[in-house]
Structure formats: C-alpha cells, structure tokens
N, C-alpha and C positions, 0 to 999 in steps of 0.2 A: 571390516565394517560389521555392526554388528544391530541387527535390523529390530524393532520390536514388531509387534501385529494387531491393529486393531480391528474386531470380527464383529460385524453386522447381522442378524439372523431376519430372513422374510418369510411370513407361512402366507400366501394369498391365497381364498378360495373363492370361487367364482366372484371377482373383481374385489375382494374385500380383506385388508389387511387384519391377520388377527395379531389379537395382543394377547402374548402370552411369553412367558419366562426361557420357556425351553419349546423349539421346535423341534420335531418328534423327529429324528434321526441325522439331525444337526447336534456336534457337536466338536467344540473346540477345548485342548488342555494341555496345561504346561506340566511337566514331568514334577510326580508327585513325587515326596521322602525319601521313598524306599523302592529305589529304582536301580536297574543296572549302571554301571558305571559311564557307557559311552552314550548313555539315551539320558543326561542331565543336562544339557541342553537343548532339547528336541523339545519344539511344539509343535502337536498335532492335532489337525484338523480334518473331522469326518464328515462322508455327506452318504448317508444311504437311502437307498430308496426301493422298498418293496412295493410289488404288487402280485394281487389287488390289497388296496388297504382298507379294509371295509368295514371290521370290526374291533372293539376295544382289545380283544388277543393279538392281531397284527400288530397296536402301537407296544405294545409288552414285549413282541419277540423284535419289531426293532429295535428297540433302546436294550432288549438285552446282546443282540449282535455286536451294536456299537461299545458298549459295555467291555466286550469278549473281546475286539479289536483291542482297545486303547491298552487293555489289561495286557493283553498279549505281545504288544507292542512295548511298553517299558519295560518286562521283562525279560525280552531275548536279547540279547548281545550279537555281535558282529556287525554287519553295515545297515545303514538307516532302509536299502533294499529288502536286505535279508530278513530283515522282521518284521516290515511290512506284508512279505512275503507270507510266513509266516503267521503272522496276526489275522491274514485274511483269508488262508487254508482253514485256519481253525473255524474262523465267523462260518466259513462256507458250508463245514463239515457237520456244523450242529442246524445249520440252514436243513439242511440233507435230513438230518436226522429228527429235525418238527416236522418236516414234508411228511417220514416215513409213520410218525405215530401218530399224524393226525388225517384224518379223514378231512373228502371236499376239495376244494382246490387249492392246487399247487404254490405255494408261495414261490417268489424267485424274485430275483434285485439286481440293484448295482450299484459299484461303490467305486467312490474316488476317495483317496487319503491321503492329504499333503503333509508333509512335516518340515516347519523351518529349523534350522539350524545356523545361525550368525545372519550371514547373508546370504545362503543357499537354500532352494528350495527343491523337494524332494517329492514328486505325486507319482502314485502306483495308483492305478483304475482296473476294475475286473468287471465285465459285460457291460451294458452297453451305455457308459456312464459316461459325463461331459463336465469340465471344468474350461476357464478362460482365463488368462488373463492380462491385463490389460499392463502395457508399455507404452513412455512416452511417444512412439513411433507407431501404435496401432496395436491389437489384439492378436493372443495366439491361442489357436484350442488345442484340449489335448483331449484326446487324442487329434492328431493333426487331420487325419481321414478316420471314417469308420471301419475299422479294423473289421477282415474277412470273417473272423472266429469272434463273434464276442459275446460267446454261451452265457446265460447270468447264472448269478450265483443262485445256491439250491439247487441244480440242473443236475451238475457232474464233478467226480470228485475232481476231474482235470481242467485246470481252469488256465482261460489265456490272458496272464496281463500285459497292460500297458504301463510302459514307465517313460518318465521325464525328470529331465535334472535342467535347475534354470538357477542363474548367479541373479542374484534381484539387485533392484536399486529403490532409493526411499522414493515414494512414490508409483511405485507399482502393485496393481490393485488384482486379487486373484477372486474370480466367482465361481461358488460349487455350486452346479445346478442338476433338476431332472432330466433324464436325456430327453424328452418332452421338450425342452428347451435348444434343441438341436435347430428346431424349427428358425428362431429366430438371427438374424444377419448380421454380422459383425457392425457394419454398418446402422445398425439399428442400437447395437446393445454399445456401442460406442460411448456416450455420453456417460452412459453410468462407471464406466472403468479404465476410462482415460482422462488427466489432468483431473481428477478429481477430490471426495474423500469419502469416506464413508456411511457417514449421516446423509449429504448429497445422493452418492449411488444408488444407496436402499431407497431415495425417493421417489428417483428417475425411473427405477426398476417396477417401481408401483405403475407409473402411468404405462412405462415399455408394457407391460403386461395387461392391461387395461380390466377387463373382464375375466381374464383367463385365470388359470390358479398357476401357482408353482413356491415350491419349496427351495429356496437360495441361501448360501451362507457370501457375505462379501468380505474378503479380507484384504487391508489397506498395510501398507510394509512402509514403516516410516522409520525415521533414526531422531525426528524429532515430534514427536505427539503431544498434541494440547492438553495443558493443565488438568482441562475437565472440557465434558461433554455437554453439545447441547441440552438442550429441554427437547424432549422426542419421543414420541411413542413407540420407536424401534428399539429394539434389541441391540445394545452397542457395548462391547466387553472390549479391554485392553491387558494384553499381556506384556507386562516390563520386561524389560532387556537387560541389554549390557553386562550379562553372568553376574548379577548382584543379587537382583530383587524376582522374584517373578510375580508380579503382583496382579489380582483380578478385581479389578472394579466392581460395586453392586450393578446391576440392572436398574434403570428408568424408566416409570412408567408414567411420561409426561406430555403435553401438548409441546409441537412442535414450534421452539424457541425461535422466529425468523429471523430475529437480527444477529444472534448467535450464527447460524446456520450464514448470513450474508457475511460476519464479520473470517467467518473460517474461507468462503468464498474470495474475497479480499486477498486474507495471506496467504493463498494459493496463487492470487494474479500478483503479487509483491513477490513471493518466489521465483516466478517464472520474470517479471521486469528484471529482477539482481541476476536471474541468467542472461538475458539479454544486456545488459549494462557492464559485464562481465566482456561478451562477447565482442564488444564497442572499444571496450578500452582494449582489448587482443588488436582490433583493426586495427585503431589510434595508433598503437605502439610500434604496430606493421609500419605503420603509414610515411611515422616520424622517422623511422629510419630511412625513408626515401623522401624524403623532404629536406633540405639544407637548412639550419640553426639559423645561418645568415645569407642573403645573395645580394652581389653586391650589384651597386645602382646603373653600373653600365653596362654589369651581363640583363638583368631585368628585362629590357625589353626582349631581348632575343629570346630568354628562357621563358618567356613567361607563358606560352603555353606547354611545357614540358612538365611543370607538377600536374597542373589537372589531368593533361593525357596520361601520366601513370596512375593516376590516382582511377581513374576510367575504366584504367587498365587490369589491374592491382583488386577493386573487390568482385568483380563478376571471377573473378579467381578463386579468391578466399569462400565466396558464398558457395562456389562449387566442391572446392574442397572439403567446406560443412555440410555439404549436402551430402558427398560423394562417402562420407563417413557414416553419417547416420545410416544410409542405406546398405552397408556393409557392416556394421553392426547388426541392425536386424538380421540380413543375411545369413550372418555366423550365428546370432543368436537362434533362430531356424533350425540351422542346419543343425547346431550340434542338442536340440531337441529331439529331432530324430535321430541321431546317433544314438543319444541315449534310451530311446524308447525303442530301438530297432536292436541294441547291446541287451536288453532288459531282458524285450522277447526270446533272443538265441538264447539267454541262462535259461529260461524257463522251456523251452522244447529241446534242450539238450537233457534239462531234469526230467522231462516228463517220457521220452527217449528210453529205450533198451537196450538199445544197438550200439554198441562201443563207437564202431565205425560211425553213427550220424550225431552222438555226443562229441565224438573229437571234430566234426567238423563244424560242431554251431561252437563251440570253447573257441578253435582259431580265427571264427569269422567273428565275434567280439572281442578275441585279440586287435585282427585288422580293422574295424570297426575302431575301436581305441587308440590306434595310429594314426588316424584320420582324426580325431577329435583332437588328441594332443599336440598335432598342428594347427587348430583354430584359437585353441585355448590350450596351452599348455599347463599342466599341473593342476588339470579339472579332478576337484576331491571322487565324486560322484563315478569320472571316467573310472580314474584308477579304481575306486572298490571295486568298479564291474570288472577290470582286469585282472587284479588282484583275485575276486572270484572265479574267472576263469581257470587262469592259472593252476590255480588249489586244486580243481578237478581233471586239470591235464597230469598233473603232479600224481594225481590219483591213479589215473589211469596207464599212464607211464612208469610206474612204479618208483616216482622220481623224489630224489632228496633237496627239501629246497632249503639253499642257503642265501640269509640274509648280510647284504655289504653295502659298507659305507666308503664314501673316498677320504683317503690318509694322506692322497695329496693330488696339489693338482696346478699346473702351470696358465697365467693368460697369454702363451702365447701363439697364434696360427700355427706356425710354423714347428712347435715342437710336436713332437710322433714318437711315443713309445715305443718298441717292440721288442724289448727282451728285459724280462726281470731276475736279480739271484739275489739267494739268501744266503749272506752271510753264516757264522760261527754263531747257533743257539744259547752258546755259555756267555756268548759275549754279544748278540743281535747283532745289527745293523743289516741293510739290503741296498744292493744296486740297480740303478736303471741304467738303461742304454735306450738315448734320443737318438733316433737315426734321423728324425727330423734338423737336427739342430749338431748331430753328426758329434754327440758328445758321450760321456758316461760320469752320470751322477751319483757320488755316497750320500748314503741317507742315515743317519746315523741314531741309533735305539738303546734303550732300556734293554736287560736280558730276555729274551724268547721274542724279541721284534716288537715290544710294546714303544708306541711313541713318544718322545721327547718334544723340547721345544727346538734342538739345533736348529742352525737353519741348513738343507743342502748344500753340499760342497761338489764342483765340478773337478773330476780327477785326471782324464781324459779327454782329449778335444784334439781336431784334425789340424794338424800343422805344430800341431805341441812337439816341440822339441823334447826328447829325453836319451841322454848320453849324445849317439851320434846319429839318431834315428830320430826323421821327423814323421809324427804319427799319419797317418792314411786316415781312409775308412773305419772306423768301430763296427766289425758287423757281428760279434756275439761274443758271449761273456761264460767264464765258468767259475763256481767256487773251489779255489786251487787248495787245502788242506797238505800241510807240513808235514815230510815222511820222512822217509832214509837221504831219499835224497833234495829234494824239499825241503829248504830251510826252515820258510815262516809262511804260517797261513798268510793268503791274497788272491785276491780277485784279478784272473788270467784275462786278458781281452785281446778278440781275433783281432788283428789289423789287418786292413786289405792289401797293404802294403810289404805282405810276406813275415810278420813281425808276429810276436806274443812279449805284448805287452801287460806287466802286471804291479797291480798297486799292492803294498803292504800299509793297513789301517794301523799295526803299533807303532809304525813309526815316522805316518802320513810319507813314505817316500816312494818312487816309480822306478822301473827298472824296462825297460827293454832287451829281445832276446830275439835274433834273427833267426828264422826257420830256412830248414836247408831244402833245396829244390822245389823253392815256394812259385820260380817263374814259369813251373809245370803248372802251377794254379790256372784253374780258368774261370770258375766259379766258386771261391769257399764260402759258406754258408753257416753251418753250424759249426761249434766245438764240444766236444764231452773229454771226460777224464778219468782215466778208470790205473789202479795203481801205480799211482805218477806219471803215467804216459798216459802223452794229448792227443786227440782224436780230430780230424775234419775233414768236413762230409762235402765233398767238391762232386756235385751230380753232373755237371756240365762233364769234367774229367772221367766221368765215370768210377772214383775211388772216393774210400772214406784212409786221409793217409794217416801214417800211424808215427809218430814223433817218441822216442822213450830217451829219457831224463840222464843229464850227466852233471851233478852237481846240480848248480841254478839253470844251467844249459839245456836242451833240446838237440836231440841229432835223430837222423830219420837214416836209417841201414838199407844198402842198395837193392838186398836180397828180401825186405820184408817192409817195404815200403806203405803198404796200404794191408787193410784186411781182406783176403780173398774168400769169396762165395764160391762155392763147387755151383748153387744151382744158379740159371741164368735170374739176374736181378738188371731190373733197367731201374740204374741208378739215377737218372734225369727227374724219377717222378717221387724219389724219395724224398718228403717235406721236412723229415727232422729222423732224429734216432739216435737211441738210449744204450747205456751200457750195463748192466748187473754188477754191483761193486763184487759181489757172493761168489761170483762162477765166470763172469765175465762173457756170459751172452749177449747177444746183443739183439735189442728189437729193431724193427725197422719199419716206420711209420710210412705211407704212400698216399700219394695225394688222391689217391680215389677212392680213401678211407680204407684199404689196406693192410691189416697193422699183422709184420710175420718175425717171429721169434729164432733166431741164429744159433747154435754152438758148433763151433770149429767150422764156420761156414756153410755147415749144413742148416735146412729147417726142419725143427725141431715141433712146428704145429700143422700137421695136415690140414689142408684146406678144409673149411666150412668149423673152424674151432671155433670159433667166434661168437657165430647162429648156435651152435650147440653148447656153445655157454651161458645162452640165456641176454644176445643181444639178439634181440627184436626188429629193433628200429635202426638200420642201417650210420656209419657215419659219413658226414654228405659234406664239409670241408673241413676235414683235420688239420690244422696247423702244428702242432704241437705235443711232444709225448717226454714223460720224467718217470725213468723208478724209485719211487721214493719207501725207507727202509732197505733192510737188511733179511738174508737168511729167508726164514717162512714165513717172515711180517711183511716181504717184501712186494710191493704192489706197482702196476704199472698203470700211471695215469695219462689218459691221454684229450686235449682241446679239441671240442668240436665248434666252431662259431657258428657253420651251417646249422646243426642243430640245438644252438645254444647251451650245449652241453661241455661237461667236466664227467667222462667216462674212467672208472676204478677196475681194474680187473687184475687178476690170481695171476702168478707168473706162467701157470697152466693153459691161460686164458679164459677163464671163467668171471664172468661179469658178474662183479662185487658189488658195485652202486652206480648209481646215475645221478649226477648235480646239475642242479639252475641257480642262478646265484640272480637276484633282485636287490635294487638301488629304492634311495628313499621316494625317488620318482617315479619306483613302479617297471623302470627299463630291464630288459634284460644284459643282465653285464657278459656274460659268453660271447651274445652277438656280434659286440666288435672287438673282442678280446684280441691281442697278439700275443699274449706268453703267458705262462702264470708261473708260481712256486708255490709249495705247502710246507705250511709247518705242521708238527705231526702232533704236537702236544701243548695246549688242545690242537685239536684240527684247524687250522684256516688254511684259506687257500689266498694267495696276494696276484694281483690279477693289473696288468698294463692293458688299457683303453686308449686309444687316441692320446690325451695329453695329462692321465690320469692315470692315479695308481690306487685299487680299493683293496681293501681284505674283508671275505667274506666267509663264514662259520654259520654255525647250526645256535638257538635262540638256548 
C-alpha cells in the first residue's frame, strides 16, 4: 500500500495562531530531481527546534540546519537509517561550529525526522525531541520514555539517537512537536490525532494549547485524500503518491470554510459506518451458518430456543475475539517500536565504541534484538536494514567474506530434511540431494557448471526400491563416483544402511546395486568419501573408517587392510565427517568439538595449536562438515560451521584462507541451519542444503 501525506504547519505564540507560509524549522519535502537512487521515494519531514530563539540570526541558522539535513539526506545512499544518521551528524557539526565562532550564548536543539516510504514510516530524533502519533487504537510517542542520554545537538560531537520504524495505515496521523509539549497527556492531545484529519487536528490543537505557544507539523497518512482543501487559514500541503506524481499544492491563506471542514467530518463518520457494516455482515455470515435455511414445523417447537441460545452465545465470542485482536495489534505494534529504537541505539553506541570487544556486542545484541522482531512481523523492511547493518560490521571485524544466496529450490513438504548435497560432473552439471526426511535421493538436473534448468526433479533412490536383488535401506550419504581404470561410467555412489553401494548412472538414467563385504560388522556408517577408486566409511560407533578397493564394477574389502589405521590414538566416536586429498591421499579428520587434524600414513601431520597460528581467531563451536576441494597447491580444505554460522577455507598447511557468511533475501543466516554444502570453483558458489531447501550462494 502505498500511503500519500498531507502536512499541516501550527506556529502559536502566546495563545495566537500566526499565519505565515513557512514555519521556521518545520519543514516537509518529496525527493527532489537529482537524487540518489534508493531515496526517490522518501518523503521527509523535519521538525527542529533551537534554543534560545531570540534573534532574526537564530531563524537563519535554523532554516539553514534544516536546509543541511534534507540536502544531506537525498544525497547519501544506503538505508533510510543511515542517512538520516548521517544528515544529522553533519546539521549537528556545523550547529558546533556557529556555537564556536559566535560569541553569547550557546545555541542547542532537537530534532525529529520522519521519512515515509509506501507505507512505512521511518523517525530518528536527537536530544530531547517529541513526535506522536496517533492510531486507530490510541497514541504512541516516540521516543516511548525519555531517554537517560539526550545531550542536544550543538553540545557534542557524539550524539544519542533515537529510532522507530512503524508500518502505517490510511488514517494514521503523526505530530512533530517542541519537547515543551511533553507536558501535555495523551489523553488530552487525543482528539486532535485520532479518527481525525488534518484541517480538524490543527484546530483542535489551537484550543489544546490555548494560551500557550508551540511550534507543530501534523501529518495525516491517507491512500485516499480529497480533491481539494478546505477554505483555512492553516497551512495545509499534500504530497501525491502512488510512484507517479509527487505533487505539492499552493498554500491557502483563507477563512475557515465550516461546512467544508463538517462535510470532511461526515466522510470520516461514513468511513468508520462502512467499517462497522462490513463488520455486521462478517457476523451475519457467522450467524447463517448456524442457522438452518429451513426447520421444519414439528421440530419448531422443541428447537425453538436453540437459535437464539447460540446466537447469545456466538457474538459475546466474536466481539471478544475483536477485541482480543485489536489489543494485540497494538501490543505488537509497541513492542516492535521499541525494538526498533532499542536496534537503532546498539548501531549507534557500537559506532561511537573503540573497543572491539563492546562493538561486537552491541552488533549481536541487534542481531537478537532482530530475531525477536521477525517473529512479531516477519520481513520488517526497517528490521532487516538494521541487521543487515549489523552484520556489515561483524563482517568487518571478523574479517569475514559475505556471501549472498538465493533458494534454487525448495519442497512444501514437513516432512522432507535435507542433509547431504553432491555435485555432479562441471562439463556436464547437474547435483544431488539426499532427504533423509523422506529417506530418498533426488537428481536435479542443469545446464553446464550447475546453472538452472526448468526439469522438474527426478527421485533415483528411495527406501524399499528394489534394484537387481537388493531392496534399498537407509540413504545415509552420497559421493560423486568419477570413471577410472576400473570404474566404468561416471555416478553418484549412495551409502545404504543396508550393507549396499548403491549407484545411479545419469547417461543412461539406470541403477545398479553392489553388496559390500563385512558390512554386518557395521554399527554405525555415516559418511562415504573416495579417493582412487576406492570407498571409504567412516563407522565412529565401530571405531574404523573401512577401506573398500574396486574390482571391475565390484567392491571387496582385503582381511589384512580392512580399515585405515592411525598410529596416534584417535577417538573415533567424536569424529563428525572426514575428507581425503585426491594429491597425496591424506586424510583430514573433522571432530565434533571443532577439531579439525590432518593424517598421512596415520600419522599427524599438524602439531597442535595449527590452527590458532594460522590465524583462526574465533574458535569452531559446531562443525558438521568438511570437503577438499581442488587439486595439488590449489587445493583447499573447507570446512561447516552452523554454530558459528560459518564456511571456514584453509591451506592444506592449515593456514586460514577466508571466512564465509552466506545471507538469504530475508536477511537469515543460511550456515545456521545448514547440513552439507558443495562448491563449485568457477566462479565460486557454494550450494548449501537447509532444512527443505537447497540455495547457492557466491560473492556480488
């Protein structure tokens, strides 16, 4: 929905409205020509206020403040925060710098600055400044309490803001006022910015104030605004909407039109009738469904107190239920007001911060801050920029590479559970999933290097599939099997629990099963890898990773060389996954307590503390998952962190290469619940199974 704004301006000074064009640090404007790209839909509305204002130079350095805002504001790009932000450092800095060349006393101020965008509304405030406003359910200020810190501007270069983020509806009325106007009670300022409009509120607002002075802008958020304005002596501008027009009406300087003014009054109380008649026919419709079309004459007597009694019964229900809605609307709308104005505050004392250590923890506490909000309102524009911003500066400080991903695919149903993804042949794409939910394994079939197609998925695999003489088990892991000496045809190998290697060939869509020998020693198998035609699996319960080498299409496992042996002790129970080097045939070995030690001929090959002295930092805290991907001196060892929402790159040496976070269009982190991933190497993506989804995510 896409809101327009019509702005009201009040100057009162001791009980007397003045009439005048422009009130001196009121002001409202739609994004002029030559503007940044993401601020052409933003309108912004300013409210400053200096004191003491006492001389024709004070009204000259406010309008040139507000001047410095709005300029500063369509010119900075990133989010409608950040150059708010921005726009009011600068106002503040040249505040600072009249203070220092002018002799006498000190100016200082405060300012609130809203900017709508469709139907969102955006206000950042700095010292000790007051904005309201009004919902069909009652009043909200912002700042919600008077913040501990709210130094005013001109004071100091470090300034505390306040921020809110509010989803509007037509008919919701915002007032900027002096903080002077703190004074006055919700209950009091009630009539002017509830059920209202704006010629109305600015009238209301006169007698509310009676005698006293104050400086107000009132802004009315409709999706349908009248023709034309009354006849009024007030100050009454409208900004078009709907991404077409942005048009500004002249100013009127007229006696107050009353039947106009009563006729606006009217189809405000015919708006609210069509919601209540609206509301009527909801019940009706309730009603009639518990009402019988016909009854017939000899049940009558008996039934005939049976409609009224549910009828009795039926709306003291529904009216609670309306009720019970409104007031949890409000609630949410509250809460995630202070969400946002409490997200706002961390960016801003994490910016203002030296301390590594007290920036990372206001960045995560508007992370969590933002998990809370996107269960009130999911896919809040406003949340995400604030997390989005966080992020950028964890990223910063982590020395982290962030990759952006979208999903390439994704099932409706509960019950399916990714957790293991391979990539196919690059000359020839395609990728496999393994649902261990749904206890199957899906071809996904591509364009060359994995680019998407329209196939639809094909299931190749599935538990009780008969193939030859073996009916399938278990799917619990998958490899890409590549055609050698003895290796006929490339195919995707899959473990079965049922002692079996089972493998699809895509040339010529057919399945083959292959019985593994002393597979009823199994107790646990887990993973598979493949390293010169010979299978690998990693049975930690067993305590062995066993060792299978190739006879023809066949599989035979030798009595004397069963499994790979470690000289050092290894407690194989905590080993999560593990890789083999196609180069040398080392082997790593990942461990659930983040772990990760490098093999040859069973020895280790990385003295303790490699790791830390390759320049990891930050511990890994649940590893699932480790791949060497490449060859020779290109070759790199990646490993999943979901604990840390990481994708760790390091040197076959161990020397930590890079760090990845991969972000969804939602702002999530995809690591988090990641359970497998694969990389393609050129370009880079990394393809990543989520719960019932599969995304790839790369660098912009």
């Amino acid at each position: 929905m896409e809101l327009q704004a019509i702005t009201g301006q009040l100057d009162i000074r001791s009980g007397e409205p003045q009439v005048s064009r422009v009130v001196n640090g009121l002001w409202a404007q739609a994004a002029p020509k030559r503007t940044e790209k993401n601020r052409r839909q933003d309108y912004i509305f300013v409210h400053l206020t200096l004191n003491p204002a006492t001389d024709s130079a004070q009204d000259s350095l406010t309008q040139d403040l507000v001047d410095e805002i709005v300029t500063q504001f369509y010119n900075t790009a990133g989010s409608v925060n950040s150059a708010l932000r921005q726009a009011i450092r600068q106002a503040n800095q040249l505040l600072i710098n009249w203070n220092m060349s002018h002799s006498g006393e000190r100016r200082e101020g405060a300012i609130t600055c809203a900017v709508l965008r469709q139907d969102e509304l955006f206000i950042m405030q700095a010292g000790p400044a007051l904005a309201i406003l009004g919902h069909n359910f009652g009043l909200e200020r912002f700042p919600p309490q008077e913040p501990v810190d709210s130094a005013p501007l001109g004071q100091s270069v470090s300034l505390s803001f306040q921020m809110a983020y509010q989803r509007l509806q037509t008919g919701d009325m915002l007032m900027l006022a002096e903080p002077s106007m703190v004074a006055y009670s919700t209950q009091v300022l009630q009539p002017a910015l509830v059920d209202t409009e704006v010629e109305i509120g600015l009238n209301q607002l006169i007698d509310i104030v009676g005698t006293g002075s104050a400086r107000v802008m009132l802004i009315e958020f409709t999706d349908d605004p009248p023709p034309e304005f009354p006849d009024t002596d007030l100050n009454i501008t409208m900004f078009g909407g709907h991404g077409k027009t942005r048009q500004i009406l002249p100013l009127r300087e007229m006696n107050i039109n009353t039947a106009e003014i009563t006729k606006n009054a009217r189809r405000g109380a015919a708006t609210a009738a069509i919601g209540v008649s609206k509301l009527t026919d909801t019940m009706a419709d309730a009603l009639e469904q518990v009402t019988p079309a016909q009854v017939d004459p000899a049940e009558e007597e008996n039934n005939g107190w049976a409609i009224p009694t549910s009828v009795a019964i039926l709306i003291p229900i529904l009216v609670a239920i309306i009720l019970t809605s409104v007031f949890l609307q409000r609630e949410n709308t509250q809460r995630m007001s202070v969400i946002t104005q409490e997200m706002g505050q961390a960016l801003a004392l994490a910016e203002e911060s030296q301390d590594v250590t007290v920036q990372r923890t206001y960045y995560l506490a508007v992370l969590e801050l933002g998990r809370e909000a996107n269960e009130i309102r999911p896919q809040d524009s406003e949340v995400l920029n604030l997390q989005a911003s966080a992020r950028q500066e964890l990223d910063r400080l982590e020395n982290i590479t962030r990759l952006n991903g979208q999903v390439i695919h994704s099932v409706d149903d509960e019950e399916a559970f990714y957790t293991s993804i391979t990539l196919g042949d690059p000359l020839n794409g395609d990728f496999y999933v393994l649902d261990s939910g749904l206890n199957q394994v899906v071809w996904h079939q591509t364009e060359e290097n994995y680019l998407p197609t329209d196939i639809e998925p094909e299931v190749i695999v599935f538990t009780r599939q008969v193939i030859q003489n073996h009916a399938v088990g278990t799917p619990l892991d998958m490899i890409w099997r590549p055609r050698g000496n003895s290796v006929s045809r490339d195919g995707i190998a899959i473990l079965d629990g049922r002692g079996a290697l089972i493998t699809f060939y895509p040339n010529f869509s057919d399945t083959r099963a292959v019985q593994l020998g002393l597979s009823s020693g199994w107790r646990a198998p887990s993973q598979i890898k493949e390293f010169s035609e010979r299978v690998y699996i990693l049975d930690g319960q067993a305590g062995y990773v066993w060792r299978y080498f190739p006879n023809g299409d066949e599989l035979t496992i030798q009595q004397d060389d069963q499994a790979i042996s470690f000289f050092d002790e290894v407690n194989m129970n905590q080993v999560v996954d593990f890789a083999i080097n196609a180069s040398d045939g080392t082997v790593v070995l990942l461990f659930h307590n983040g772990q990760l030690v490098r093999y040859a001929d069973g020895r280790s090959i990385w003295p303790e503390g490699t790791l830390a002295d390759g320049g990891l930092t930050a511990p890994m805290l649940q590893p699932t998952a480790v791949k060497i991907v490449g060859q020779g001196t290109t070759a790199s060892i990646f490993v999943l962190d979901p604990g840390s929402q990481r994708l760790l790159q390091f040197a076959m040496g161990g020397r930590l290469l890079a760090q990845y976070r991969a972000t969804d269009e939602n702002g999530q982190e995809l690591f988090a619940n990641a359970t497998d991933f694969d990389i393609a190497e050129s370009p880079f993506r990394v393809f990543i199974t989520a719960g019932n989804s599969v995304y790839t995510a790369g660098q912009q």
